[in-house]
Every structure is written in C-alpha cells, then in structure tokens.
mmCIF file as Biopython writes it, N, C-alpha, C and O atoms, coordinates in Angstrom:
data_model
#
loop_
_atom_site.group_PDB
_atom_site.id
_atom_site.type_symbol
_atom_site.label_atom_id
_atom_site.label_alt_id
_atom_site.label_comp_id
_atom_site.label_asym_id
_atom_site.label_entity_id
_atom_site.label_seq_id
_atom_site.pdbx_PDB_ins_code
_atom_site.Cartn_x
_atom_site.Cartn_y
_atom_site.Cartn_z
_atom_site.occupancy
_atom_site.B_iso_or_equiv
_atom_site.auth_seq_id
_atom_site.auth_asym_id
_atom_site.pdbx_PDB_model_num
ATOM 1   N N  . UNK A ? 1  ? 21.000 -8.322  8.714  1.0 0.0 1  A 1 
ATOM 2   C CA . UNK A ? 1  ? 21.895 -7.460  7.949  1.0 0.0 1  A 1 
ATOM 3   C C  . UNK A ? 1  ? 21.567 -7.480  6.461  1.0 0.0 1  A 1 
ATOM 4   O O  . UNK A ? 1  ? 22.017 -6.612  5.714  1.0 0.0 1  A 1 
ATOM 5   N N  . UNK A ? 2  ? 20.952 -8.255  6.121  1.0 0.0 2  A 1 
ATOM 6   C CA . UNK A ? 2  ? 20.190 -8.376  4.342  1.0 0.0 2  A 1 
ATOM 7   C C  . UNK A ? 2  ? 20.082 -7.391  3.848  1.0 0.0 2  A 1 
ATOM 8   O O  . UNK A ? 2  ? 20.574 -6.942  2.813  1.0 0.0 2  A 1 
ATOM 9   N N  . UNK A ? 3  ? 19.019 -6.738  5.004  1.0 0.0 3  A 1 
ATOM 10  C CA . UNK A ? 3  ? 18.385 -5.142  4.183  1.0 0.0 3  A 1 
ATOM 11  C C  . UNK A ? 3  ? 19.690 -3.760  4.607  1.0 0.0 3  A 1 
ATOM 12  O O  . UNK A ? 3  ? 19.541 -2.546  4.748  1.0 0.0 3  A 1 
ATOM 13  N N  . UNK A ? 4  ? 20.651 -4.453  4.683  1.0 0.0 4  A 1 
ATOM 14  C CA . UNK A ? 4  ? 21.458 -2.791  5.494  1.0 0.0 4  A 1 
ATOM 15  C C  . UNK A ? 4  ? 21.853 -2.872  4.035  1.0 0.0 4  A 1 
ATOM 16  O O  . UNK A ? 4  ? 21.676 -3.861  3.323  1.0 0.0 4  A 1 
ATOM 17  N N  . UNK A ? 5  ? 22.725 -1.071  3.450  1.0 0.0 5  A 1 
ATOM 18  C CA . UNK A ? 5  ? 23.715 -1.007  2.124  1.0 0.0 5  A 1 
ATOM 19  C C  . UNK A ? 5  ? 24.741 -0.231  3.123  1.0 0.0 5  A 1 
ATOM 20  O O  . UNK A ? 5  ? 24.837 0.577   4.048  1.0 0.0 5  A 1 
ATOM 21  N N  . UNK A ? 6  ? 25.359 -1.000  2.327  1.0 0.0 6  A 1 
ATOM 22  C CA . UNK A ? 6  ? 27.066 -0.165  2.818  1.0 0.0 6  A 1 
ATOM 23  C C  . UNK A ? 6  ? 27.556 0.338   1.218  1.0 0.0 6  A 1 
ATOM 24  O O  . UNK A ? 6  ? 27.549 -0.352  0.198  1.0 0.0 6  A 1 
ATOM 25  N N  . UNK A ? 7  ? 28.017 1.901   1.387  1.0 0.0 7  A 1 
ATOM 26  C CA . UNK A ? 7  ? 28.229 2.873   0.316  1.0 0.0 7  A 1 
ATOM 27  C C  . UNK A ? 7  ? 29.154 3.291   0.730  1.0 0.0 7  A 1 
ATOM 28  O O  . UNK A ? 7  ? 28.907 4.141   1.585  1.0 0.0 7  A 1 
ATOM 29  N N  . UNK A ? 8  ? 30.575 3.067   0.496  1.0 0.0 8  A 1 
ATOM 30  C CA . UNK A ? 8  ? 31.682 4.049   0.930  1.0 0.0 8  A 1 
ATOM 31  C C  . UNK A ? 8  ? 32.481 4.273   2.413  1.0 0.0 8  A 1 
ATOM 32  O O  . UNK A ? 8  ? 33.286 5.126   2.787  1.0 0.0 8  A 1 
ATOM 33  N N  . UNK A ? 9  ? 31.743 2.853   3.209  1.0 0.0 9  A 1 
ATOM 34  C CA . UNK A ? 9  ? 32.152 2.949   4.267  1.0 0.0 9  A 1 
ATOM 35  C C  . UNK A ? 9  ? 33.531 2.114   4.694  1.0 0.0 9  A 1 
ATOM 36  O O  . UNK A ? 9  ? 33.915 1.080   4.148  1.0 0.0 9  A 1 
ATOM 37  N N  . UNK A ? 10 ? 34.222 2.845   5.862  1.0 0.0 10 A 1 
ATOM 38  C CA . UNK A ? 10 ? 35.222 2.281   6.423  1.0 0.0 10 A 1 
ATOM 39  C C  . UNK A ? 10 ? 35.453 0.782   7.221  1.0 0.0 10 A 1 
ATOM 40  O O  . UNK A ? 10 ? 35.604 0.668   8.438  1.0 0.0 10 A 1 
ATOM 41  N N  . UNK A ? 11 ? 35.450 0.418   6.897  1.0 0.0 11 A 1 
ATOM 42  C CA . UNK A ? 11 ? 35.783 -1.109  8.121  1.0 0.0 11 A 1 
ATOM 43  C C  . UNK A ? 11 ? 36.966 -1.268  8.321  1.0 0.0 11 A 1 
ATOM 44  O O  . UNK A ? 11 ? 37.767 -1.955  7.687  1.0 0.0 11 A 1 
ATOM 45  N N  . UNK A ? 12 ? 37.164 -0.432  9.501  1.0 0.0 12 A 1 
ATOM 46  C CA . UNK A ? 12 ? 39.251 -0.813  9.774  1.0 0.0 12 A 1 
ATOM 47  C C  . UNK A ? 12 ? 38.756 -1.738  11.304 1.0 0.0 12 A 1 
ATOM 48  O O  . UNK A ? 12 ? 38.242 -1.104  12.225 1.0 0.0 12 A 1 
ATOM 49  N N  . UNK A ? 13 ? 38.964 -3.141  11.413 1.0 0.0 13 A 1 
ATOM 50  C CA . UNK A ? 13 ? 39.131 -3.612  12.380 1.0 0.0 13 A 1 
ATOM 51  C C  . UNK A ? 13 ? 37.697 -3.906  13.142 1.0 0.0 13 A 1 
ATOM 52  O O  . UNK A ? 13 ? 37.406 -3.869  14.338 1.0 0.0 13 A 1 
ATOM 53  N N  . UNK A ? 14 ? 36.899 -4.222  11.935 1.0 0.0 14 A 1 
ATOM 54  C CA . UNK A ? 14 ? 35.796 -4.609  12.112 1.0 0.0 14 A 1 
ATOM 55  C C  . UNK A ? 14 ? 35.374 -6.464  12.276 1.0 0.0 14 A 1 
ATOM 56  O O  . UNK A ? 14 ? 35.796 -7.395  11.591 1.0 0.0 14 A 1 
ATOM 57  N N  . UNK A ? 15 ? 34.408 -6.486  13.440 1.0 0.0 15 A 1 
ATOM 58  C CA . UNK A ? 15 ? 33.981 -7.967  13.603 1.0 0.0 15 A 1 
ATOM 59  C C  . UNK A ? 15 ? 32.727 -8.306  12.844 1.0 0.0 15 A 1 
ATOM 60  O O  . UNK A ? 15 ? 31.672 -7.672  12.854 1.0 0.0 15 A 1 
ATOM 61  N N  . UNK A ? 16 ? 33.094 -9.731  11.988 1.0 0.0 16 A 1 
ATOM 62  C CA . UNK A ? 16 ? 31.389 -9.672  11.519 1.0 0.0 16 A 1 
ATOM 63  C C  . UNK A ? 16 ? 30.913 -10.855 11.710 1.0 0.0 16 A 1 
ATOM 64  O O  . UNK A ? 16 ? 29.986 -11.319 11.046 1.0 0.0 16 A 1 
ATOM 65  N N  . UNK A ? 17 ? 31.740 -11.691 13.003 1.0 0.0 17 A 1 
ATOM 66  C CA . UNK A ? 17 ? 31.412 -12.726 13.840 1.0 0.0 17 A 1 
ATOM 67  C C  . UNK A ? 17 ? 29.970 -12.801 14.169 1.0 0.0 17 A 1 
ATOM 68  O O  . UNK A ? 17 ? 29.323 -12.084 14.932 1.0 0.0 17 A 1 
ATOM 69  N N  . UNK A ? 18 ? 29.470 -14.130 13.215 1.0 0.0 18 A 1 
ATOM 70  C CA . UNK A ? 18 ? 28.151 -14.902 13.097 1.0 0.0 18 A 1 
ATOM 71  C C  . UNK A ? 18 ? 27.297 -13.623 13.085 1.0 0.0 18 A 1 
ATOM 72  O O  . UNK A ? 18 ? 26.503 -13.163 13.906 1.0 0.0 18 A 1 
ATOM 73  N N  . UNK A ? 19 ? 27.821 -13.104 11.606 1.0 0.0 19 A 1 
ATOM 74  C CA . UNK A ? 19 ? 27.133 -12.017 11.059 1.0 0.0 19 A 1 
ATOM 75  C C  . UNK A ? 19 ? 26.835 -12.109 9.519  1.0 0.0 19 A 1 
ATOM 76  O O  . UNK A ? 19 ? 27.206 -11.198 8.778  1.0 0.0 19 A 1 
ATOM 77  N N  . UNK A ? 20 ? 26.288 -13.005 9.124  1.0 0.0 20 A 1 
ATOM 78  C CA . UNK A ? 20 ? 26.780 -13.650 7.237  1.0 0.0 20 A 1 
ATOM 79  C C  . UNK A ? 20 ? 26.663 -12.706 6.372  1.0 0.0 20 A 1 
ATOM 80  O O  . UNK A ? 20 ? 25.843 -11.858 6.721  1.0 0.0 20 A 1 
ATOM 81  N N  . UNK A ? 21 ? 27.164 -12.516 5.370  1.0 0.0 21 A 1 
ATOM 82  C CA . UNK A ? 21 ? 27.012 -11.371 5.087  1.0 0.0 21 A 1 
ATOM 83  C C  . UNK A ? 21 ? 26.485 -11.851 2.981  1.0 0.0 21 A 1 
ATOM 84  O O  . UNK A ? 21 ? 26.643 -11.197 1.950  1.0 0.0 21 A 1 
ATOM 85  N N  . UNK A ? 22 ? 26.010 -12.926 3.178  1.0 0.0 22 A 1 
ATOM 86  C CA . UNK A ? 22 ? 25.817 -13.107 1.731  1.0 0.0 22 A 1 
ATOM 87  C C  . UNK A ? 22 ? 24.997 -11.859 1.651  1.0 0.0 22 A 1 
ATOM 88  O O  . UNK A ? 22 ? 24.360 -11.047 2.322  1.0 0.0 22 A 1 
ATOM 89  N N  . UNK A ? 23 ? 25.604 -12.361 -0.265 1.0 0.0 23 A 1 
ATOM 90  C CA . UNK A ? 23 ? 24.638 -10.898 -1.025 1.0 0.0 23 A 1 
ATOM 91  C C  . UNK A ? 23 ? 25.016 -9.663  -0.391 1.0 0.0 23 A 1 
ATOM 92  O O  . UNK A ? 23 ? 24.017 -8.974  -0.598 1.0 0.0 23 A 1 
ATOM 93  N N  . UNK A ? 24 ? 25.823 -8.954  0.247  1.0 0.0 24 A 1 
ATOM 94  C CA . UNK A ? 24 ? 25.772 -7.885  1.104  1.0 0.0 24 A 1 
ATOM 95  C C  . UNK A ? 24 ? 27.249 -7.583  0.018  1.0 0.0 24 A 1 
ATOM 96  O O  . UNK A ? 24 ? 28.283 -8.241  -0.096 1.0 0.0 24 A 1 
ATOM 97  N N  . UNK A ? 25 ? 26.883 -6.544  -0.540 1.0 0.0 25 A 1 
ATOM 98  C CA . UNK A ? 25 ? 27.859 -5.430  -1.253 1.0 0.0 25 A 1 
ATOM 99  C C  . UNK A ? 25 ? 28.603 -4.815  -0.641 1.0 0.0 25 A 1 
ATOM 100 O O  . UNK A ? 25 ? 28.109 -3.984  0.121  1.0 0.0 25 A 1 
ATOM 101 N N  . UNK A ? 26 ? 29.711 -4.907  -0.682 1.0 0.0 26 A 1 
ATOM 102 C CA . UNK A ? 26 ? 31.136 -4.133  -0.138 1.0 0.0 26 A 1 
ATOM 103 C C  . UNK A ? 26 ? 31.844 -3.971  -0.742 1.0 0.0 26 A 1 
ATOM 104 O O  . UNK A ? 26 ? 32.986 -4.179  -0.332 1.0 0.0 26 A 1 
ATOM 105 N N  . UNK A ? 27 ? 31.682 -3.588  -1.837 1.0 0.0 27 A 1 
ATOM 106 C CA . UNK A ? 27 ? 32.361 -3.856  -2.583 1.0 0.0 27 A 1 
ATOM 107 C C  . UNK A ? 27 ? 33.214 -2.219  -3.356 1.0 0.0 27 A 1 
ATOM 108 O O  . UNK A ? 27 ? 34.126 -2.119  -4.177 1.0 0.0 27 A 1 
ATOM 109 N N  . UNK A ? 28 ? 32.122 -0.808  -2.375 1.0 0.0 28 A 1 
ATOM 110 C CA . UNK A ? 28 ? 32.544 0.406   -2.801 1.0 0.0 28 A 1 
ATOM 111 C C  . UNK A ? 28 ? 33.546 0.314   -1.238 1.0 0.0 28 A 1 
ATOM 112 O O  . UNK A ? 28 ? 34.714 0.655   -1.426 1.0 0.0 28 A 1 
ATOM 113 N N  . UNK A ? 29 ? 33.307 0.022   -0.206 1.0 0.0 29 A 1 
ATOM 114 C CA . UNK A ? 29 ? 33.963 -0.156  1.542  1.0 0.0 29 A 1 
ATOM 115 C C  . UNK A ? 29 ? 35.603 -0.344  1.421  1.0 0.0 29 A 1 
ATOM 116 O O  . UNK A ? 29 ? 36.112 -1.083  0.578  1.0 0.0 29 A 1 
ATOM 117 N N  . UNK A ? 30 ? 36.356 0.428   2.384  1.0 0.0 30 A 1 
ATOM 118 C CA . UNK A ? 30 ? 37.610 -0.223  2.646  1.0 0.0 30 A 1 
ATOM 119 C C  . UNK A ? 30 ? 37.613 -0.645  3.586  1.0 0.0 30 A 1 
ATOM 120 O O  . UNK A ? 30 ? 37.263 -0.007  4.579  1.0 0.0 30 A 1 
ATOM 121 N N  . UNK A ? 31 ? 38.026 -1.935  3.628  1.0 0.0 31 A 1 
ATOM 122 C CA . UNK A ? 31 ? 38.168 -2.839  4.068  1.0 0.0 31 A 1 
ATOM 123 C C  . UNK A ? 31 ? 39.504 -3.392  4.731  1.0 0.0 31 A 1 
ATOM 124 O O  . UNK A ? 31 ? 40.307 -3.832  3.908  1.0 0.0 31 A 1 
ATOM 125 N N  . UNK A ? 32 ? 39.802 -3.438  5.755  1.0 0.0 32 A 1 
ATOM 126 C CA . UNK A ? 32 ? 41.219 -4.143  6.933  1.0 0.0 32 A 1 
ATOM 127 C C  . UNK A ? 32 ? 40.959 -4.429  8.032  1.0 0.0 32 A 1 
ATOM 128 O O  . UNK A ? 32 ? 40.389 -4.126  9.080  1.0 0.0 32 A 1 
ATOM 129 N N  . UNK A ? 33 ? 41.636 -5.217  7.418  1.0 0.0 33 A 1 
ATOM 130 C CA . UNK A ? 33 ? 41.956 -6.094  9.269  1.0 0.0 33 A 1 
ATOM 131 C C  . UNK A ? 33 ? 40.390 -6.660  9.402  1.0 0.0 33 A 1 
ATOM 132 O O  . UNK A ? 33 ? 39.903 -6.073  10.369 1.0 0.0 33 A 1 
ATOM 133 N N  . UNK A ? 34 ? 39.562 -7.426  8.906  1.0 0.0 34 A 1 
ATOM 134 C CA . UNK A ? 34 ? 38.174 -7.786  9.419  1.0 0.0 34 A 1 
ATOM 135 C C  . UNK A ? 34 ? 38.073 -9.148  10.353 1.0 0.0 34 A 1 
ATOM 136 O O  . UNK A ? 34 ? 38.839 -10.089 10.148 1.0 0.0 34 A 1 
ATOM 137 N N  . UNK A ? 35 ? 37.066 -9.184  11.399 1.0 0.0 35 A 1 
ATOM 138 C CA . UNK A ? 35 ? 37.193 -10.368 11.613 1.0 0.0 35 A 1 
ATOM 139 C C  . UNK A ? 35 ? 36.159 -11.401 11.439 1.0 0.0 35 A 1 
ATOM 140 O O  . UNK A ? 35 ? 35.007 -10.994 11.589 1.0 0.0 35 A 1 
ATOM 141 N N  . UNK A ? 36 ? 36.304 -12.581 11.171 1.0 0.0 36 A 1 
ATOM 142 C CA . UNK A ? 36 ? 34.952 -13.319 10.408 1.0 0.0 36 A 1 
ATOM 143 C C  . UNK A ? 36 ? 34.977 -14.546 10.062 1.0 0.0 36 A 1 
ATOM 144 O O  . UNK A ? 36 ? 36.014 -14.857 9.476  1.0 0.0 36 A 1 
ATOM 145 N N  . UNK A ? 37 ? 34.201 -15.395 10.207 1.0 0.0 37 A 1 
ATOM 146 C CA . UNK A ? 37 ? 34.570 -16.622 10.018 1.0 0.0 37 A 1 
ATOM 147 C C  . UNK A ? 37 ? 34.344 -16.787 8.528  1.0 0.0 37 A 1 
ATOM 148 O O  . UNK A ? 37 ? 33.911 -15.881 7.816  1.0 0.0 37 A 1 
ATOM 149 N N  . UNK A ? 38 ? 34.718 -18.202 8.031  1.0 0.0 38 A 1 
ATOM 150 C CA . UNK A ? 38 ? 34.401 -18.617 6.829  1.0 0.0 38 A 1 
ATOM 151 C C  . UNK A ? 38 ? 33.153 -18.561 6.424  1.0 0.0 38 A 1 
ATOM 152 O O  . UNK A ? 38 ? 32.960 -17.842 5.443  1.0 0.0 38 A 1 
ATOM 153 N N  . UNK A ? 39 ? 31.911 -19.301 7.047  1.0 0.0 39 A 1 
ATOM 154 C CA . UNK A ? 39 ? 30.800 -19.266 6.852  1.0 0.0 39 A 1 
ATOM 155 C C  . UNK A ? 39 ? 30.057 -17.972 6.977  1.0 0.0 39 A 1 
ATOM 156 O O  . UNK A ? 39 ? 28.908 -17.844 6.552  1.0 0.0 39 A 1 
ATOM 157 N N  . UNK A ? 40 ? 30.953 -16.692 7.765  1.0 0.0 40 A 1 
ATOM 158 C CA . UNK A ? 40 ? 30.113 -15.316 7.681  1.0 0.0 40 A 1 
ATOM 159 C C  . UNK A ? 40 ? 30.447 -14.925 6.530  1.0 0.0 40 A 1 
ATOM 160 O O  . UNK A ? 40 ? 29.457 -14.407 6.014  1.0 0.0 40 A 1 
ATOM 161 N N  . UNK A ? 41 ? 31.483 -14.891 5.727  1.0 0.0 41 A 1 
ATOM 162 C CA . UNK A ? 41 ? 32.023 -14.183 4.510  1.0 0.0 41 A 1 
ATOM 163 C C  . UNK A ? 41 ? 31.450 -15.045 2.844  1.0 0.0 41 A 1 
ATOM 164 O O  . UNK A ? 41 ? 31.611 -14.675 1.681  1.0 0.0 41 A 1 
ATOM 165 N N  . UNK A ? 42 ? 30.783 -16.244 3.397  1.0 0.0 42 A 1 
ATOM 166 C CA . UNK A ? 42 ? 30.283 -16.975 2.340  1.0 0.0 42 A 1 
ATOM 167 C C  . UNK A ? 42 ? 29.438 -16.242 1.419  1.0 0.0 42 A 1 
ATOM 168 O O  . UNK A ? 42 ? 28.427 -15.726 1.895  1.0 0.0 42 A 1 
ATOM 169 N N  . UNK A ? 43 ? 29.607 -16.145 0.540  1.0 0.0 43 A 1 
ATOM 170 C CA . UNK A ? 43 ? 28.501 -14.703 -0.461 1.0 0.0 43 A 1 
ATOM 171 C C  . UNK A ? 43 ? 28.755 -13.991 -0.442 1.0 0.0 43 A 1 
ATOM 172 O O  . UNK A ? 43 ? 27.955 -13.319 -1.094 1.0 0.0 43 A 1 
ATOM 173 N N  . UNK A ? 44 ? 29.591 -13.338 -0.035 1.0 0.0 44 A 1 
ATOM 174 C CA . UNK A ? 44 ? 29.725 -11.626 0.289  1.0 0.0 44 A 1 
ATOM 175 C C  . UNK A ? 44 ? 30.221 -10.899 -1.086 1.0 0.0 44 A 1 
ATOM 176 O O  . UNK A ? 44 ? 31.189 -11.574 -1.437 1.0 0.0 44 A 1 
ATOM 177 N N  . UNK A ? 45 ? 30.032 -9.871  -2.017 1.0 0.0 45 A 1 
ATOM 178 C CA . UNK A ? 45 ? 30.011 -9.324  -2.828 1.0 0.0 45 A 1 
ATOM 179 C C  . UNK A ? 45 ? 31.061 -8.230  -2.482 1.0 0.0 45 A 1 
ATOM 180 O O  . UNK A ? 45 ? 30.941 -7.373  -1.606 1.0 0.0 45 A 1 
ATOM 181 N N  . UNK A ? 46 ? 32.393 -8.460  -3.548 1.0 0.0 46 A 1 
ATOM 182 C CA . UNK A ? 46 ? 33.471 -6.981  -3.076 1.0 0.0 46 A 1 
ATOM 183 C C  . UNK A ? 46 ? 33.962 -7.216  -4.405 1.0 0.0 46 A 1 
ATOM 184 O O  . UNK A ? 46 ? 33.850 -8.016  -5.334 1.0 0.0 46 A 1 
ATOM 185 N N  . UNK A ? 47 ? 34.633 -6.024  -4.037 1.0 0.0 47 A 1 
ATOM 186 C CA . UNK A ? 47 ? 35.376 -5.706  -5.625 1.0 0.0 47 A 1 
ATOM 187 C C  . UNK A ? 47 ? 36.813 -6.391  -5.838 1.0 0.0 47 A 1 
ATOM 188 O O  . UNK A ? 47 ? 37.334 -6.722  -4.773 1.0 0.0 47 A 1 
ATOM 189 N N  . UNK A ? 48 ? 37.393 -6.609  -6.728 1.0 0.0 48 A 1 
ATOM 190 C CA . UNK A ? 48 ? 38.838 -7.174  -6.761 1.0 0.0 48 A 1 
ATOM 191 C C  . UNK A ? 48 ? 39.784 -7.071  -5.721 1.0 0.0 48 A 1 
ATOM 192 O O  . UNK A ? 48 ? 40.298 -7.935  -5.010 1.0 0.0 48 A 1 
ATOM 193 N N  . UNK A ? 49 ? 39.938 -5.625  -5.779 1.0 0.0 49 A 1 
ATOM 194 C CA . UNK A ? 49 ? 41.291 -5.024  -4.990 1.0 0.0 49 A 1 
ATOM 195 C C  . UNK A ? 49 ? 41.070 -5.481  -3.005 1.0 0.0 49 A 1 
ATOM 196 O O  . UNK A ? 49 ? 41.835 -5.322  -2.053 1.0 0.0 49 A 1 
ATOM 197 N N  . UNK A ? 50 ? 39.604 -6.098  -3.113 1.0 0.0 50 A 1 
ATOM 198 C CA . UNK A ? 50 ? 39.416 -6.056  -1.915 1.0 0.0 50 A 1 
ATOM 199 C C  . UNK A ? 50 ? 39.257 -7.935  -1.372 1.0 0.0 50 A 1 
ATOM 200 O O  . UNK A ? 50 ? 38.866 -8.404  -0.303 1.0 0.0 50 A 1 
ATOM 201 N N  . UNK A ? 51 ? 39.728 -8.589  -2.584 1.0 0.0 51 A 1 
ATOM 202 C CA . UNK A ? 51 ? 39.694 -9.945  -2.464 1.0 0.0 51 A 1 
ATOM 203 C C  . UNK A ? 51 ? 41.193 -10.228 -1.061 1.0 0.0 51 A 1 
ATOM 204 O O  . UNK A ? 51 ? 40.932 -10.798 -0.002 1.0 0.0 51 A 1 
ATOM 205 N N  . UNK A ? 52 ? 42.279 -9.831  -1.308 1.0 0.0 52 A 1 
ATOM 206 C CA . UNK A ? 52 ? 43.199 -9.819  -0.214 1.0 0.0 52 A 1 
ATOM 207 C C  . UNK A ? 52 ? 42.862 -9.784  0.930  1.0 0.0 52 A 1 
ATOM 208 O O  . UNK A ? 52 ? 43.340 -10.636 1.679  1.0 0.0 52 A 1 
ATOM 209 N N  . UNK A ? 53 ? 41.809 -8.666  1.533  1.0 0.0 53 A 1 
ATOM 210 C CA . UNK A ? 53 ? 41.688 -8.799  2.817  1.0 0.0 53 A 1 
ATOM 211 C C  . UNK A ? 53 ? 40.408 -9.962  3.300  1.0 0.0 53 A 1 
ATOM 212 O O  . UNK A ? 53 ? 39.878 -9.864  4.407  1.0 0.0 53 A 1 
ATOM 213 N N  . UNK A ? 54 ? 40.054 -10.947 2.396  1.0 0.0 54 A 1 
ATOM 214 C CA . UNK A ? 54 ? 39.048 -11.628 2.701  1.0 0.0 54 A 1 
ATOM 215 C C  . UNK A ? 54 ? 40.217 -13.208 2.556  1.0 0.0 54 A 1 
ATOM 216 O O  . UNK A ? 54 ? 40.000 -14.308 3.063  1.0 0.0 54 A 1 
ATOM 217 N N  . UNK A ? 55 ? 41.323 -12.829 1.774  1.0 0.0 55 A 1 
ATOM 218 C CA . UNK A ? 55 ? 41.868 -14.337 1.891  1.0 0.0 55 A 1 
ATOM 219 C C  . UNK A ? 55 ? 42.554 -15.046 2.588  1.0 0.0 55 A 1 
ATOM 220 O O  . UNK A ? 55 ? 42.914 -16.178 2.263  1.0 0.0 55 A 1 
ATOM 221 N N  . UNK A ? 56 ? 42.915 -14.310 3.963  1.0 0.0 56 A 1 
ATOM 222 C CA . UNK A ? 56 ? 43.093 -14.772 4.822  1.0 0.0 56 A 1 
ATOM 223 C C  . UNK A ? 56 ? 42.278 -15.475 5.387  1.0 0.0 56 A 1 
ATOM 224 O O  . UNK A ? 56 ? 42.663 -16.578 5.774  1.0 0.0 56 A 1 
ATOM 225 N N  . UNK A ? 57 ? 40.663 -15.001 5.657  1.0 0.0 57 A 1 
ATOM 226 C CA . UNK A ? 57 ? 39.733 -15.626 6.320  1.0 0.0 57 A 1 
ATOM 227 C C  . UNK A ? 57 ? 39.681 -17.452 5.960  1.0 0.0 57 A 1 
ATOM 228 O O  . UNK A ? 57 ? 39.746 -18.484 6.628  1.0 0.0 57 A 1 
ATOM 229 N N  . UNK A ? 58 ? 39.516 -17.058 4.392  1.0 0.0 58 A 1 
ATOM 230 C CA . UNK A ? 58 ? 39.531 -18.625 4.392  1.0 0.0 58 A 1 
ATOM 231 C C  . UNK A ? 58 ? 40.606 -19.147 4.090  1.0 0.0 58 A 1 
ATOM 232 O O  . UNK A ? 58 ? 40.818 -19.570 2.954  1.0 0.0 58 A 1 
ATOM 233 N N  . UNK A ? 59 ? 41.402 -19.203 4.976  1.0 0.0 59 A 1 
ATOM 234 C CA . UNK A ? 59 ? 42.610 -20.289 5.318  1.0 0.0 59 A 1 
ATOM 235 C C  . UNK A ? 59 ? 43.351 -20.248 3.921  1.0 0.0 59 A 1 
ATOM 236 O O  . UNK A ? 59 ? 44.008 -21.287 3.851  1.0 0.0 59 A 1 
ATOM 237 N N  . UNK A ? 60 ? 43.512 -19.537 2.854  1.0 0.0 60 A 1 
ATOM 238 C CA . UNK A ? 60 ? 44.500 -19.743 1.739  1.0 0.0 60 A 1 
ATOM 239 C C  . UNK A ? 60 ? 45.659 -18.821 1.753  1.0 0.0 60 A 1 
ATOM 240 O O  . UNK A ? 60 ? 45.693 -17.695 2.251  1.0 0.0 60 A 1 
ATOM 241 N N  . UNK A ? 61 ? 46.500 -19.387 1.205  1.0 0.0 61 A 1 
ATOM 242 C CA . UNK A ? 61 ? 48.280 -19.167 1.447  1.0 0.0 61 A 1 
ATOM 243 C C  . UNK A ? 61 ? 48.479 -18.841 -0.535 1.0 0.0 61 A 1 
ATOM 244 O O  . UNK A ? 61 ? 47.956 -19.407 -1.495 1.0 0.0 61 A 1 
ATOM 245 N N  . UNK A ? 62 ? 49.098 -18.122 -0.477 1.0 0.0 62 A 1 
ATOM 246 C CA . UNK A ? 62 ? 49.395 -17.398 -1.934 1.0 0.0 62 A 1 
ATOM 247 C C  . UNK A ? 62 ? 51.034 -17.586 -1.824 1.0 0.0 62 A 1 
ATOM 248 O O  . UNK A ? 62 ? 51.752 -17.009 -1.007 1.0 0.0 62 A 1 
ATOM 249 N N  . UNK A ? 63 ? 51.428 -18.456 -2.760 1.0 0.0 63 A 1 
ATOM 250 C CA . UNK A ? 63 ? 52.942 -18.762 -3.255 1.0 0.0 63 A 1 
ATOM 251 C C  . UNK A ? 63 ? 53.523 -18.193 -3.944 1.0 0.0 63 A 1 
ATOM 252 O O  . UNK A ? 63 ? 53.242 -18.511 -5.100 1.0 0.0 63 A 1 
ATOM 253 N N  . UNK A ? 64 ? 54.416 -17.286 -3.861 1.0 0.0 64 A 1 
ATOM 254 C CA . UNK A ? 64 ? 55.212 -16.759 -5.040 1.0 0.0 64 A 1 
ATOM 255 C C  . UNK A ? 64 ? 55.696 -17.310 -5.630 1.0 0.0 64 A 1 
ATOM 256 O O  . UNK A ? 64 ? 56.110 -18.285 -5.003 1.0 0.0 64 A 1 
ATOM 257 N N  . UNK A ? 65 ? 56.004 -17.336 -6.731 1.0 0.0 65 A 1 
ATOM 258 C CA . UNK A ? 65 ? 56.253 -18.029 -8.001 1.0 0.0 65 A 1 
ATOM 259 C C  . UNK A ? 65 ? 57.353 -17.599 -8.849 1.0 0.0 65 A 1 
ATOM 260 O O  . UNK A ? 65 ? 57.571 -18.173 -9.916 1.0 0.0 65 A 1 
#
C-alpha cells in the first residue's frame, strides 16, 4: 500500500486490518467508522479534523473538563 495515493476518497466502514498504513496520506479522505489495529495506523498522515476517528483505535478516552 506505500505506492497507492488516496485524494478525496471515502472510507465509511473501512478495514485496514494488517494493512500499515505509515506515511500513507489521508489526510484530504473522510474518514468513519475504520477498522485497524494500533500498529496498522502507526504513521499514518491525516489532517486534524480527522484525528477523532483514529482515537479510538488507540485505546484513548478524552475527559471533559
């Protein structure tokens, strides 16, 4: 998956199970509901608004304050 670009694409309910995705830009993609382990999402390049749907993956809990 190194050499693929993703430009504008959809991922609603996408698997990227023992699929790593370092260096791999997603960062133009919408992004929900993905599924993926910790070690596939390690590196992965996205834009802000799209940090939420990756923080579930790794196990973190956001406290309101």
């Amino acid at each position: 998956m190194n050499k693929t670009k993703y430009k504008e694409c959809r991922m609603i309910q996408t698997s990227f199970l023992h699929a790593p995705l370092k260096n791999i830009d997603l960062s133009t993609c919408l992004i929900e509901a993905i599924e993926a382990a910790p070690q596939d999402v390690s590196g992965v390049i996205i834009a802000e608004m799209q940090s939420s749907a990756f923080i579930y993956l790794l196990n973190i809990k956001i406290k309101e304050t």
